[in-house]
DODREN-269682 format. One line per 8 residues: for each residue x, y, z of N, C-alpha, C, O, CB. Coordinates in steps of 0.1 Angstrom, whole numbers. Glycine has a CB too. Example, Ala and Ser with C-alpha at 12.3 -4.5 7.8 and 13.67 -1.06 7.14 Angstrom:
BEGIN
132 -57 78 123 -45 78 132 -33 78 142 -33 85 113 -45 90; 128 -22 71 137 -11 71 129 0 79 134 11 80 141 -6 57
% end
This chain:
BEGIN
392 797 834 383 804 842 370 807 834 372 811 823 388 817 848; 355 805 840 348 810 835 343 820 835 345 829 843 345 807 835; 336 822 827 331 841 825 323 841 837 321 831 844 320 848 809; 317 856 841 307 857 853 294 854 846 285 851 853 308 873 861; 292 855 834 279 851 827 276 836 822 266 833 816 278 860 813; 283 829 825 284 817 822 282 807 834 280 796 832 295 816 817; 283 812 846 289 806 862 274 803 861 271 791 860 297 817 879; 264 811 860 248 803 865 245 796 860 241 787 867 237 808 866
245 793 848 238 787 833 247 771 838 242 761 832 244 796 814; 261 769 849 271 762 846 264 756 858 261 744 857 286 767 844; 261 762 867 259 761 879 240 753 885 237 747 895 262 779 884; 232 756 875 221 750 877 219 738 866 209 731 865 210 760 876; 233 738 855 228 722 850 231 714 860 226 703 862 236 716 835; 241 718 869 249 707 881 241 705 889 242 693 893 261 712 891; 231 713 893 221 718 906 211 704 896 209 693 900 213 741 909; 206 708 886 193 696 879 195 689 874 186 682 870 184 697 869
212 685 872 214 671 871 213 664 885 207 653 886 228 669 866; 219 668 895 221 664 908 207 664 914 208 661 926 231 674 917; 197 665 912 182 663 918 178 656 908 174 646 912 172 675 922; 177 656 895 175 647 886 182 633 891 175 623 890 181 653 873; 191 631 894 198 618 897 191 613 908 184 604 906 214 619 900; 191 620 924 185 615 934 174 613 933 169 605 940 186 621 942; 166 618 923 146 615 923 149 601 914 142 592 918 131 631 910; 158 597 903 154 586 898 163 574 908 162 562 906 157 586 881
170 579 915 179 569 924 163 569 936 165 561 946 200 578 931; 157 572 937 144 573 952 135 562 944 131 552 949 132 593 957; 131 568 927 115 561 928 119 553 911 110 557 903 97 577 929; 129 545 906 133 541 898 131 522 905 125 514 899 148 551 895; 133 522 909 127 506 916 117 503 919 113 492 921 132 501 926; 109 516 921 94 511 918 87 519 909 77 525 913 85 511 930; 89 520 899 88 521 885 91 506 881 81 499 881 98 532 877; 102 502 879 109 488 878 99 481 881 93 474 872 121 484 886
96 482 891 86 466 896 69 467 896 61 458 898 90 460 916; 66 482 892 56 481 884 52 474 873 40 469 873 56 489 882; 61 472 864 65 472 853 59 457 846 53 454 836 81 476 855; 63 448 859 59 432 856 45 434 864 36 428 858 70 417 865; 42 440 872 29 437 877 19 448 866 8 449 872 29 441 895; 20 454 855 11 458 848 13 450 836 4 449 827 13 471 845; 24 442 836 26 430 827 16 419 825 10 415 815 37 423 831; 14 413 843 6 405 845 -10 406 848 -18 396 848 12 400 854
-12 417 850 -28 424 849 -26 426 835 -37 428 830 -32 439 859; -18 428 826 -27 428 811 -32 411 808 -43 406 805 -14 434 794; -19 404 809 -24 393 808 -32 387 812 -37 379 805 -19 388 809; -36 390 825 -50 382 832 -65 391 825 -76 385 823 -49 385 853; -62 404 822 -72 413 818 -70 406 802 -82 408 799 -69 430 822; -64 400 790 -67 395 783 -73 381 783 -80 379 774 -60 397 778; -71 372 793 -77 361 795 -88 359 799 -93 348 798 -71 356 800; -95 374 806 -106 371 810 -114 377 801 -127 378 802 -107 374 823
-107 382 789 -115 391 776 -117 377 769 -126 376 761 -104 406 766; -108 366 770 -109 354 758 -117 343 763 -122 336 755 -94 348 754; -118 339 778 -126 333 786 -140 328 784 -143 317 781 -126 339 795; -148 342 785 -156 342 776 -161 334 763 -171 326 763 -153 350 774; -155 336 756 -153 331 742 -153 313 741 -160 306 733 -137 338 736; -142 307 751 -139 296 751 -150 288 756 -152 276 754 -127 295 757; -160 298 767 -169 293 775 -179 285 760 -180 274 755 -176 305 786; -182 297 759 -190 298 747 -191 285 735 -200 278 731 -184 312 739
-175 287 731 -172 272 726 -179 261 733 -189 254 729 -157 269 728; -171 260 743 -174 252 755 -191 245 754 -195 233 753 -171 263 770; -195 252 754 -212 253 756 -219 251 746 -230 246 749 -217 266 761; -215 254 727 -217 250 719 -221 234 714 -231 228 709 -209 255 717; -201 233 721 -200 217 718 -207 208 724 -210 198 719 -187 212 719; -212 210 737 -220 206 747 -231 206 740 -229 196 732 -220 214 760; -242 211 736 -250 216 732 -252 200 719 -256 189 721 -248 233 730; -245 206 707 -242 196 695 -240 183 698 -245 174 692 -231 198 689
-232 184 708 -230 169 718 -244 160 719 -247 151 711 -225 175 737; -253 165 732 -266 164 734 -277 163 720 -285 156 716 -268 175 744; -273 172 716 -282 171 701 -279 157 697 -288 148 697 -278 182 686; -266 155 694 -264 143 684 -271 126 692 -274 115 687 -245 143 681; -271 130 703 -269 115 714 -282 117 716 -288 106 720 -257 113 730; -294 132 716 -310 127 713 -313 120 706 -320 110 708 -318 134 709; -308 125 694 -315 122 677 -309 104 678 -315 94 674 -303 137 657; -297 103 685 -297 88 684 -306 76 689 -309 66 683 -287 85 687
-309 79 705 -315 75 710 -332 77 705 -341 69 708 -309 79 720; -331 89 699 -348 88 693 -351 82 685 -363 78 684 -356 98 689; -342 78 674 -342 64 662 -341 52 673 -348 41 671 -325 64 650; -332 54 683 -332 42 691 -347 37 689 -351 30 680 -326 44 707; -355 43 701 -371 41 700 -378 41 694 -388 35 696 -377 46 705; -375 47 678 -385 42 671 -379 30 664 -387 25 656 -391 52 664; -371 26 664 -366 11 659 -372 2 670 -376 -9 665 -347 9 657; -373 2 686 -380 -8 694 -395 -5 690 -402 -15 686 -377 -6 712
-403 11 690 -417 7 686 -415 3 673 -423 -7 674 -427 18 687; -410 1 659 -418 -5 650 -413 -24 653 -412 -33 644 -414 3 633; -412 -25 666 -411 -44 670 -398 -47 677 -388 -46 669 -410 -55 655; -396 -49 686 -383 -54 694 -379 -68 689 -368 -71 687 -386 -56 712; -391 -75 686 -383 -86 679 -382 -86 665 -393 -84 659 -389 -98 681; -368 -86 655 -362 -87 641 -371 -97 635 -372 -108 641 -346 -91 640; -379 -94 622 -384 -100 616 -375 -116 609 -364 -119 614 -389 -89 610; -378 -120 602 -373 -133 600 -362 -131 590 -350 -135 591 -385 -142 596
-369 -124 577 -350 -122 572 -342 -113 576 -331 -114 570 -347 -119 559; -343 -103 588 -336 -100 592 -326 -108 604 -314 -107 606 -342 -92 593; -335 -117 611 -326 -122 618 -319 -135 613 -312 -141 621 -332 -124 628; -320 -139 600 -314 -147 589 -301 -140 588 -290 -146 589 -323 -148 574; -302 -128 585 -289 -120 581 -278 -121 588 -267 -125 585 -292 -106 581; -288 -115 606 -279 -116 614 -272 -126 619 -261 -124 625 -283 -112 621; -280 -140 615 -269 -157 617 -259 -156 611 -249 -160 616 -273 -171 611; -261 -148 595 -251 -149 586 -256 -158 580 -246 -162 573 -239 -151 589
-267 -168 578 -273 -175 564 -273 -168 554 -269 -156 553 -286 -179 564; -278 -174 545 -277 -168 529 -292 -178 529 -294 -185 519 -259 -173 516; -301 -178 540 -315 -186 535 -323 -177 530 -323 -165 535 -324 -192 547; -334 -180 517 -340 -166 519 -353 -177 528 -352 -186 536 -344 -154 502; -366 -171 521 -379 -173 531 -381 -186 523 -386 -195 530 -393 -160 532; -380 -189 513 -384 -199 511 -376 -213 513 -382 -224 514 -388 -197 500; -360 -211 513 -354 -225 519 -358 -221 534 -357 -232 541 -335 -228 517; -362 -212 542 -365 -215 553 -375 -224 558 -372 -231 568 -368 -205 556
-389 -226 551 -400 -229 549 -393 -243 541 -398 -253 545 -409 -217 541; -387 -244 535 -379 -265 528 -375 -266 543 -377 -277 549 -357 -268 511; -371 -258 548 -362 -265 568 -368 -268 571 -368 -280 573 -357 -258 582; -381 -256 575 -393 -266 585 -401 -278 582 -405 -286 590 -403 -259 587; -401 -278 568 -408 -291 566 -404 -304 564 -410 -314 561 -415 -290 559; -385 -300 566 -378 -311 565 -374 -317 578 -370 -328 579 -368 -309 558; -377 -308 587 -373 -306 601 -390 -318 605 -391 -329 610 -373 -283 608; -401 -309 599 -412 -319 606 -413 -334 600 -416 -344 607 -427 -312 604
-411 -334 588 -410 -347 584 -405 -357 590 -410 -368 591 -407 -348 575; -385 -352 597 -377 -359 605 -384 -364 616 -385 -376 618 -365 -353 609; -390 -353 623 -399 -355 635 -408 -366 636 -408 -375 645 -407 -344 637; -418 -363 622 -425 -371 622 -426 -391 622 -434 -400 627 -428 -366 615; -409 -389 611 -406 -404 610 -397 -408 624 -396 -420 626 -396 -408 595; -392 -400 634 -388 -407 642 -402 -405 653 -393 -405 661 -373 -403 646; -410 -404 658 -420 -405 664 -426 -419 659 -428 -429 667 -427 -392 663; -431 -418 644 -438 -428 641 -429 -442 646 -435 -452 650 -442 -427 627
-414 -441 644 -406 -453 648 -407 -455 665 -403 -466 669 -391 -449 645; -412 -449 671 -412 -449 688 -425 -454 687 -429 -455 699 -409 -434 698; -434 -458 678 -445 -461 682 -459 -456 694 -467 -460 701 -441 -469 685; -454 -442 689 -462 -432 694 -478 -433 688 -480 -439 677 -455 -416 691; -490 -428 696 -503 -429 686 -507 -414 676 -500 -404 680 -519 -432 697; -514 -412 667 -515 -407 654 -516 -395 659 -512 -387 650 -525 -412 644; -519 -389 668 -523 -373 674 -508 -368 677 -501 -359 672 -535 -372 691; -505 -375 686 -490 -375 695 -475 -375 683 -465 -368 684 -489 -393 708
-479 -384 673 -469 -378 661 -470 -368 656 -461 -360 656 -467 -383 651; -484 -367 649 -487 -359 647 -484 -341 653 -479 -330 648 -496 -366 647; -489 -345 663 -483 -328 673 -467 -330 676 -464 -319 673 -493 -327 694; -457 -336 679 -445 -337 678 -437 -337 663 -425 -339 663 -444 -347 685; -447 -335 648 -446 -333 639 -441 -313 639 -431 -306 639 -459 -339 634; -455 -312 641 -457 -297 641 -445 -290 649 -435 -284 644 -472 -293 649; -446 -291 661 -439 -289 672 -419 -287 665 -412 -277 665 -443 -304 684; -417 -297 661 -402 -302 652 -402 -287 641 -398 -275 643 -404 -322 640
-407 -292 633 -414 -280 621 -412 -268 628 -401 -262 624 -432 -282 616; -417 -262 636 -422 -248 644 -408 -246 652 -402 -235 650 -437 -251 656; -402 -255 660 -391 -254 668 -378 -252 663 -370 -243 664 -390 -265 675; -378 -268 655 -363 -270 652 -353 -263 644 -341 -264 646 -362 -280 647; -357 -252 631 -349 -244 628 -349 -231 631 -343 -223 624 -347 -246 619; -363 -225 647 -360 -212 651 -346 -215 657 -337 -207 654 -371 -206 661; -345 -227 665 -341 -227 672 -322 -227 669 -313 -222 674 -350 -237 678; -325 -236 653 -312 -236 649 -303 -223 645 -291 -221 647 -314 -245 639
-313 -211 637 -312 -202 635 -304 -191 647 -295 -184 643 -324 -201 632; -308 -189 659 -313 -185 668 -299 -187 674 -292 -177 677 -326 -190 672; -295 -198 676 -281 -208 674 -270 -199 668 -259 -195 670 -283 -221 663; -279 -200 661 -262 -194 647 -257 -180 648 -246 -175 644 -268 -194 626; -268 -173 654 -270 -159 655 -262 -155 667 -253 -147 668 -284 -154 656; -269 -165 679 -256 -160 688 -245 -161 689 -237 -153 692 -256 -162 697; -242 -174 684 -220 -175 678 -218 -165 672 -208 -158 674 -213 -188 665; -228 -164 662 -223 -151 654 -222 -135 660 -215 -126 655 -232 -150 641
-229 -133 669 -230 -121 681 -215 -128 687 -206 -121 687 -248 -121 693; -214 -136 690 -201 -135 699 -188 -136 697 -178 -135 704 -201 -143 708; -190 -138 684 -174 -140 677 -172 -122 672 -163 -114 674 -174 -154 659; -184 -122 666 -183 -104 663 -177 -100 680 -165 -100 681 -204 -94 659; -185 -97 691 -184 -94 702 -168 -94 707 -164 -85 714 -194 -102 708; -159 -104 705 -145 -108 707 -136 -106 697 -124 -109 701 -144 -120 710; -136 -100 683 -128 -95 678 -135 -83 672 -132 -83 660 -121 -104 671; -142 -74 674 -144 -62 674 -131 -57 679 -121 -54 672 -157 -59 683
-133 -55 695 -122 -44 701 -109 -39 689 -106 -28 684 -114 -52 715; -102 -55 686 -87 -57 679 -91 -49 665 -83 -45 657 -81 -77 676; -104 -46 663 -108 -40 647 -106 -22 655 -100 -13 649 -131 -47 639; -112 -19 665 -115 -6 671 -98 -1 672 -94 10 670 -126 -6 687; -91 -12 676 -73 -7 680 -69 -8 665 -58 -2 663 -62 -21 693; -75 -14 655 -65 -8 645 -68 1 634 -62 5 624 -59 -18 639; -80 4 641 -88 18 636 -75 30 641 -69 37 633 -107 22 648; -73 28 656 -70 40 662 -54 40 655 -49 47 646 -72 41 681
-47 30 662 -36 28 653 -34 35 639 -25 43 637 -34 16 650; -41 31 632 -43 41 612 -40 52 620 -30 58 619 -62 42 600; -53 56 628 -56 71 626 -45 77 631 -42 87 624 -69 76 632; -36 73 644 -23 81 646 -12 84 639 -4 94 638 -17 77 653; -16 67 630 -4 70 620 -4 80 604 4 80 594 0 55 617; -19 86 607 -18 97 591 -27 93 584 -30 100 574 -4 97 580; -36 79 588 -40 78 576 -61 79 576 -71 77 584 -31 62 571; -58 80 568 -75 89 569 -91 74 573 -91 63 570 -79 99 546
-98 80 578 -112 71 585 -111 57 574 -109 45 578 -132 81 583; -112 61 559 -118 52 550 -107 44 548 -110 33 544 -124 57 538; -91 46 550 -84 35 546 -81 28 557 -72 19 557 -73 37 540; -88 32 568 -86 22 581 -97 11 581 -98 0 586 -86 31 595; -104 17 575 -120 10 573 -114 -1 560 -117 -13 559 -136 25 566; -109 4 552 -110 -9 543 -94 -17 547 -92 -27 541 -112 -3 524; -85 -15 555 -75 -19 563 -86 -37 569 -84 -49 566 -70 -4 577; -94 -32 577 -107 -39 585 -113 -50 582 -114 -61 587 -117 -32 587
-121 -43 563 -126 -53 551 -112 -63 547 -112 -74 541 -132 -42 535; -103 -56 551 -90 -62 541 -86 -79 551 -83 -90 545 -71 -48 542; -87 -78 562 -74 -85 570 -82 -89 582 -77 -98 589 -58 -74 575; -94 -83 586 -101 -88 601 -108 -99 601 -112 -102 589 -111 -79 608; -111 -106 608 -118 -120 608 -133 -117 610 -138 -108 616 -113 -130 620; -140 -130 601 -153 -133 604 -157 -129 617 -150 -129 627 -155 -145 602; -169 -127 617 -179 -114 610 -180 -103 609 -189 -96 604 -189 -112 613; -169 -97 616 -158 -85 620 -161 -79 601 -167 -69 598 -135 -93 626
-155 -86 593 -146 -81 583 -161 -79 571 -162 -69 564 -130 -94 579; -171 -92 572 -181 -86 563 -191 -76 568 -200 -71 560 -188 -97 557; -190 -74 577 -198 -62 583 -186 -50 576 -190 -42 568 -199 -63 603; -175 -51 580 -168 -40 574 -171 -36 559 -176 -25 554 -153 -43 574; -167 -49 552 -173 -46 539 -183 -39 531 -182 -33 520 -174 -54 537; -193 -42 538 -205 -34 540 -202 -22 543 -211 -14 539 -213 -38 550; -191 -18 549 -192 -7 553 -188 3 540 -193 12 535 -184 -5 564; -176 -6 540 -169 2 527 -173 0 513 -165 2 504 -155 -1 526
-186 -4 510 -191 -8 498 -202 3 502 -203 9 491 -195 -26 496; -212 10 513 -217 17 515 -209 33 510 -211 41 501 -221 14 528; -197 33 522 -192 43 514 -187 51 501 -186 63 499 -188 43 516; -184 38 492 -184 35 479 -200 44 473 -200 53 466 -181 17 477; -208 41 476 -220 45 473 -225 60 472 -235 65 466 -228 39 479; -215 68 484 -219 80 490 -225 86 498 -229 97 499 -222 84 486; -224 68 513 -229 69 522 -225 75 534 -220 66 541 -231 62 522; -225 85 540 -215 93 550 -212 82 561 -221 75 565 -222 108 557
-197 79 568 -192 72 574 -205 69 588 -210 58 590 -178 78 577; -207 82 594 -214 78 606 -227 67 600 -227 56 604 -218 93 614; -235 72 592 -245 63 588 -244 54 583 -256 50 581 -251 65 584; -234 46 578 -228 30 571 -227 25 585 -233 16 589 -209 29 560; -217 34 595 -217 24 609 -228 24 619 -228 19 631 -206 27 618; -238 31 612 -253 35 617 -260 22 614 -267 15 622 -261 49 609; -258 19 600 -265 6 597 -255 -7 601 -261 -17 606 -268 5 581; -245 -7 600 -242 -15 612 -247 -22 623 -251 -33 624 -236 -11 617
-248 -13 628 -255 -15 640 -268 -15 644 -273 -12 655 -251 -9 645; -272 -21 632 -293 -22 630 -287 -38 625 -296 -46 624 -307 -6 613; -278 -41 623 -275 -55 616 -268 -64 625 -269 -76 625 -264 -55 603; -260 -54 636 -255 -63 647 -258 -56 657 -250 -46 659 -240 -68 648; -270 -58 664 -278 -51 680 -266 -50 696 -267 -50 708 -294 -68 685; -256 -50 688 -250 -54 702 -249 -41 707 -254 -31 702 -236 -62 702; -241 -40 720 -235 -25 729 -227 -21 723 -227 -9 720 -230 -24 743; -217 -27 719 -204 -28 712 -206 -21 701 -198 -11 700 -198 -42 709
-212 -22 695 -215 -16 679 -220 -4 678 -217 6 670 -225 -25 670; -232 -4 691 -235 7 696 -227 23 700 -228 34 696 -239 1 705; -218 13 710 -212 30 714 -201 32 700 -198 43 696 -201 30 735; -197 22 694 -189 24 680 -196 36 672 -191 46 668 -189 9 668; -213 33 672 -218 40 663 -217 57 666 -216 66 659 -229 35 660; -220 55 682 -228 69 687 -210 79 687 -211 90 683 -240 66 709; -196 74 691 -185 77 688 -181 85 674 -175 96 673 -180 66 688; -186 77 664 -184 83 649 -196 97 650 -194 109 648 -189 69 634
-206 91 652 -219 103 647 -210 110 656 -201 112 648 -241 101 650; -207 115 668 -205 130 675 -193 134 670 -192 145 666 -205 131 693; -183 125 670 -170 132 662 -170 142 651 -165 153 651 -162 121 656; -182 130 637 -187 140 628 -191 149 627 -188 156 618 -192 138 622; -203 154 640 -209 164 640 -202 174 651 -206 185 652 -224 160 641; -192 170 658 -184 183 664 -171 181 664 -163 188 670 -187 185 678; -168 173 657 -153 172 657 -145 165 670 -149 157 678 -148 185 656; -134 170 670 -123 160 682 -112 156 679 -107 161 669 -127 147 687
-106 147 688 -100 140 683 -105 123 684 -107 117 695 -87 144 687; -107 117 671 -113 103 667 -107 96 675 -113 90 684 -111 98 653; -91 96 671 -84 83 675 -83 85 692 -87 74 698 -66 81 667; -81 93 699 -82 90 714 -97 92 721 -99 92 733 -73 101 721; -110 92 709 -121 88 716 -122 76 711 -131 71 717 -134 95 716; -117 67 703 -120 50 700 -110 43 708 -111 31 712 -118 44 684; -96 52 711 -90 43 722 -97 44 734 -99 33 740 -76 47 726; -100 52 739 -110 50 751 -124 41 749 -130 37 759 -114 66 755
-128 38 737 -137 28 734 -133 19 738 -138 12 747 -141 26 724; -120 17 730 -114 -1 731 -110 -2 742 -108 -14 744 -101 -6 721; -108 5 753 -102 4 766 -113 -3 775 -113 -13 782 -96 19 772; -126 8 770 -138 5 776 -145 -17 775 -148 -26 784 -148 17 765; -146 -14 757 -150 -29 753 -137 -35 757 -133 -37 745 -156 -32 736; -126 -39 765 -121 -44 771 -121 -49 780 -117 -60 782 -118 -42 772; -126 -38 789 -128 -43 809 -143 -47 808 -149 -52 817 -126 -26 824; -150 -43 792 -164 -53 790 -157 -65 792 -155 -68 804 -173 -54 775
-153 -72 782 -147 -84 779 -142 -94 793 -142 -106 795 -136 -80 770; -137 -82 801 -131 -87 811 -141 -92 825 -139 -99 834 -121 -77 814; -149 -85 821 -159 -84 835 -166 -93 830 -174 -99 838 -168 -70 839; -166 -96 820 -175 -110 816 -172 -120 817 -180 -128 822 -177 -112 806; -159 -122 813 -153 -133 823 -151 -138 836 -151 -150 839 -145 -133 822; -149 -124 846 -154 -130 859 -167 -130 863 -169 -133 875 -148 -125 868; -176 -128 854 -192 -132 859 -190 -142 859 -191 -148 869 -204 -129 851; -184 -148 847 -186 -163 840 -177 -171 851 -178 -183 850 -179 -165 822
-172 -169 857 -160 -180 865 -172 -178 878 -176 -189 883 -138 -173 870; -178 -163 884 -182 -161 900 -194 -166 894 -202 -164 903 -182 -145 909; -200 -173 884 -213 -180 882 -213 -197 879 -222 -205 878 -220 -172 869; -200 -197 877 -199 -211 871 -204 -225 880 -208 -235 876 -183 -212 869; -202 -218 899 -206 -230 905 -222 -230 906 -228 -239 912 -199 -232 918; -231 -218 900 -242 -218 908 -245 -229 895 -252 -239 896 -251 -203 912; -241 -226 888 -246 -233 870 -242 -244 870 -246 -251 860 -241 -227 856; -233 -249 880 -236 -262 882 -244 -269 894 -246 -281 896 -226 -267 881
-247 -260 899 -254 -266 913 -266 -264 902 -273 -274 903 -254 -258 933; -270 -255 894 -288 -255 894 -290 -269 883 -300 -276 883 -297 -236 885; -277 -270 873 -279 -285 864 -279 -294 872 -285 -304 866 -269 -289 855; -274 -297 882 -270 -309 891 -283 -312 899 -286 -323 903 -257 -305 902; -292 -299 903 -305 -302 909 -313 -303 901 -322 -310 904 -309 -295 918; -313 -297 889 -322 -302 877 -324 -314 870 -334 -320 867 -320 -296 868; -308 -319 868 -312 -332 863 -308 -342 874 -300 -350 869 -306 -335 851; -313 -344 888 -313 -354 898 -329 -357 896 -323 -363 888 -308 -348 914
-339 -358 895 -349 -361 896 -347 -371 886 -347 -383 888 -358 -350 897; -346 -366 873 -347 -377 859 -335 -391 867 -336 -402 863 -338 -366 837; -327 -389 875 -315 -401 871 -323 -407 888 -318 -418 890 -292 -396 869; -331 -403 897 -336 -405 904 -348 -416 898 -349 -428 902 -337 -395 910; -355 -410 888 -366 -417 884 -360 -427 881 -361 -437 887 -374 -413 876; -350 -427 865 -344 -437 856 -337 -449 868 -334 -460 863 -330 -428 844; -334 -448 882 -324 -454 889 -339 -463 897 -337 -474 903 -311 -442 900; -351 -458 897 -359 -465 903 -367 -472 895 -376 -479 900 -365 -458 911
-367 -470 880 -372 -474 868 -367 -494 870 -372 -505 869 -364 -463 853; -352 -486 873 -342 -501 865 -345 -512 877 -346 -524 875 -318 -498 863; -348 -504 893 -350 -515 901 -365 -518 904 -366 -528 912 -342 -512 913; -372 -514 901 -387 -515 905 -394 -508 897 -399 -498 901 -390 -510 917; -397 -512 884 -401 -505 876 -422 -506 875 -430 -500 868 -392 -510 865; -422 -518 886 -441 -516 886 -442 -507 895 -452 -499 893 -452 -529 892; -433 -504 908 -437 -492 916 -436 -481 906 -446 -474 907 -428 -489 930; -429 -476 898 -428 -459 891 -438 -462 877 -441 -454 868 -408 -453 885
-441 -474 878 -453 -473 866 -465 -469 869 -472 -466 859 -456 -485 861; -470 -468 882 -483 -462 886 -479 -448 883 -489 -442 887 -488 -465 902; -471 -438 878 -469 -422 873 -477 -424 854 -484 -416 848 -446 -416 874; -474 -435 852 -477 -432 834 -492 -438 839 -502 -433 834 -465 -444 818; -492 -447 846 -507 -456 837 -521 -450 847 -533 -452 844 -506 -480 840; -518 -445 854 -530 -436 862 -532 -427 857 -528 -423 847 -529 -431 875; -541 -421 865 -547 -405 862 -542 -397 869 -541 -385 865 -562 -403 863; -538 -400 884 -531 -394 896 -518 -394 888 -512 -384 883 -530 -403 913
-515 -402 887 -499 -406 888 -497 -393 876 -490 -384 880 -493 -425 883; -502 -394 862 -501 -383 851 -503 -372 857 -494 -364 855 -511 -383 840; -514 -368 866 -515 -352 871 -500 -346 878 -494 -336 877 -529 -351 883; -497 -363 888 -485 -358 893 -471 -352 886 -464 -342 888 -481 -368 900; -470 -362 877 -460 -357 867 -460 -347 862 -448 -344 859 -459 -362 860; -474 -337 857 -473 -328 852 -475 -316 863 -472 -305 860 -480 -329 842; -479 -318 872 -473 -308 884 -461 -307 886 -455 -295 888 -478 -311 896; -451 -321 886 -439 -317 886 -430 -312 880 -420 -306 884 -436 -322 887
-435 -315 866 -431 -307 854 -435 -296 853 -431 -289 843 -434 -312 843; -444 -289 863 -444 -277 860 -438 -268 870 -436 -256 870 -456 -272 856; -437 -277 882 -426 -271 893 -412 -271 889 -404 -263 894 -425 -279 908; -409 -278 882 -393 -281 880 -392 -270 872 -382 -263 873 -387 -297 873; -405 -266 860 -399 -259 851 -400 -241 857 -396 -231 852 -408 -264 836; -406 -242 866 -404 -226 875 -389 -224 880 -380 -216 880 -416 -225 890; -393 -235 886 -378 -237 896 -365 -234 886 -358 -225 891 -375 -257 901; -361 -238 871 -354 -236 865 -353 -221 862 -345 -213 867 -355 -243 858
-362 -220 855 -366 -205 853 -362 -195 864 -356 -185 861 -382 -205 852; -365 -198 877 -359 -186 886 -348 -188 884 -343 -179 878 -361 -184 900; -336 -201 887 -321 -200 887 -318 -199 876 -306 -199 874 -314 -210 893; -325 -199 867 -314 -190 854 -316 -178 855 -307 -170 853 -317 -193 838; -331 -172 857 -325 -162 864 -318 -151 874 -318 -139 876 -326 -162 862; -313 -162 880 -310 -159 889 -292 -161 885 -286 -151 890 -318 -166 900; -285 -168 880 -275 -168 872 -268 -158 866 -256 -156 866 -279 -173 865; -279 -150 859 -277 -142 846 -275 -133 848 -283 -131 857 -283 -140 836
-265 -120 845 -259 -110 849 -259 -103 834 -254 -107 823 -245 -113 858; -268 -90 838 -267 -82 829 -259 -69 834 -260 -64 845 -280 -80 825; -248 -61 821 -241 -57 826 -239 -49 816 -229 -41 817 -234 -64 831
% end
């Protein structure tokens, strides 16, 4: 039994336990589910404290971005104003000769001499060799040059990409810009590989990567080399990741490659309809030469007949001139 002084003291822990229990049995589940929803307002209330920040980033790199791809494009222009056309040992370089200026100059005048002795063999008169001298001399090894430069633009142009994929390849696999670069010098094919060389003989010097493939690409004018270059300069100056902006290069100079090809097939018949109407006139003439050759002799031995010919020669030569270009697809 308990005492009579004891019964209240006994009697209101029972009473404040028992309302203590019912108030957390009423508002104890929503407490509870407060609980995640002040969870998820911190979290959003920290994300929109860091947001900020990222923008900022964001806006930076943008910024550096644009910087870098001015400053390129403004060297761009001032490399077209100081001359769009490559002076002469420059564009020696770019054939890949090893001429300097003066076996250039033994060409031409071996070039005009040839000229000259087969002219004099055709029994041409002394002016008319003479100017088909010059002409040989002046023509025949821009022309050879000029030749050599574009094979050499297009063999670069077709094994580039396979040099850009085993750039990216290195780079996934650990291994740093410069041993992918001399991977390139080591094992890639002509003219691929002495352009590399160059590269890695620059670096050797203490030349920073973006600007070795900077000069690159003042040595080979192409697009290709181009967006290679403008790739490195922004990486360097904001970072990234390298290897999945050169795979997206190589993906790019790919569906180049590809789209070139079907120019070349959806152009192939016009390029032969415009040779086929170009050279009908000559096998027209030569076919009326062999059967009647006093009627097509009034074109040489007149004065009409010469004017005519060279009107036609200068219609034929318009006429060409639009369907080539009309042909040509720039892209």
């Amino acid at each position: 039994m308990l005492s009579s002084s004891l019964l209240p003291v006994f009697v209101f822990l029972l009473a404040s336990t028992s309302v203590g229990g019912a108030l957390l049995a009423v508002f104890y589940p929503r407490a509870a589910k407060a609980s995640p929803y002040r969870q998820r307002f911190e979290r959003v209330a920290a994300r929109t404290e860091s947001k900020p920040k990222s923008d900022e980033e964001g806006r930076d790199r943008r910024r550096s971005v644009e910087k870098t791809l001015r400053e390129i494009e403004d060297k761009q222009k001032a490399n077209t104003r100081q001359g769009s056309k490559p002076r002469l040992s420059v564009r020696l370089r770019q054939a890949g000769l090893g001429w300097s200026l003066r076996t250039y100059c033994l060409a031409c005048a071996g070039a005009g001499l040839a000229t000259y002795a087969v002219t004099l063999l055709l029994g041409l008169g002394t002016f008319a060799t003479l100017g088909f001298a010059i002409a040989g001399a002046l023509l025949l090894p821009y022309i050879y040059v000029n030749a050599k430069r574009k094979a050499r633009f297009k063999r670069f142009g077709a094994e580039f990409p396979n040099a850009v994929d085993v750039i990216v390849r290195g780079l996934k696999a650990g291994l740093p810009m410069t041993d992918c670069l001399r991977v390139i010098a080591a094992e890639a094919q002509e003219p691929v590989k002495g352009e590399f060389v160059t590269i890695a003989q620059d670096q050797t010097l203490g030349i920073p990567v973006d600007e070795a493939v900077q000069r690159m690409c003042e040595r080979i004018p192409l697009p290709e080399a181009n967006f290679f270059a403008i790739v490195i300069a922004i990486q360097s100056r904001t970072g990234g990741s390298l290897a999945e902006a050169l795979g997206n290069l190589s993906k790019v100079l790919r569906e180049r490659k590809k789209m070139a090809g079907k120019i070349k097939a959806m152009s192939a018949e016009a390029k032969s309809s415009a040779g086929i109407i170009g050279a009908l006139p000559f096998f027209v003439a030569g076919a009326v030469y062999l059967t009647s050759p006093d009627y097509i002799a009034l074109l040489f031995t007149t004065l009409i007949g010469k004017i005519v010919l060279g009107g036609c020669a200068l219609w034929m030569s318009i006429g060409t001139f639009i369907m080539r270009k009309m042909i040509n697809f720039d892209f």
